[in-house]
C-alpha angles and dihedrals in degrees: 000000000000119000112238117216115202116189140183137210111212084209092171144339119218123198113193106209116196098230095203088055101024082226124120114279105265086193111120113184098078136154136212131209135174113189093345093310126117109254118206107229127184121221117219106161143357098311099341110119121181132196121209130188105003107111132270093253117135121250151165104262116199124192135202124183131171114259091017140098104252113251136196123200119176110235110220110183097190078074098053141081107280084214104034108019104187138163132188117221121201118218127201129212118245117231108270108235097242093048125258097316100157104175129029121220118221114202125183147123 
């Protein structure tokens, strides 16, 4: 019987930092895209996305995530970690509807 090999290409990690709590992103309907195509990015953790196999080739990275402004950064890998490329991408809250309220008051008797 033949031995099987599976590998697999760390190509970038992406942390997605609130920039209202400096915490990571906990929004989890987000979308990737490089040059105006869909990226498929794996979660890991709170706000922490990776991207294997796809080629270390730099690109525009666009993100849009629910409940955010959407946000480009251009990834550059020449300025990354050979073993652990990584960006962090900042992500800033869209206005709630109703304005910032923070907090409801319940009156009764």
């Amino acid at each position: 019987m033949a031995d099987a090999s599976i590998t697999y290409r760390l190509d970038l990690v992406v942390r997605l930092l609130d920039t209202t709590t400096g915490k990571p992103a906990a929004q989890r309907q987000v979308a990737f895209l490089a040059d105006g195509s869909v990226m498929a990015m794996q979660e890991r953790d709170t706000g922490l996305y990776v991207l294997l196999n796809r080629g270390r080739n730099d690109m525009h990275l666009t993100v849009q995530a629910k409940g955010y402004l959407e946000t480009s950064a251009d990834i550059c890998y020449a300025d990354l970690s050979e073993r652990y490329p990584e960006v962090e991408i900042p992500l800033i809250p869209e206005e709630k509807p109703y304005g910032y309220q923070d907090f409801v008051t319940i009156k009764g008797t």
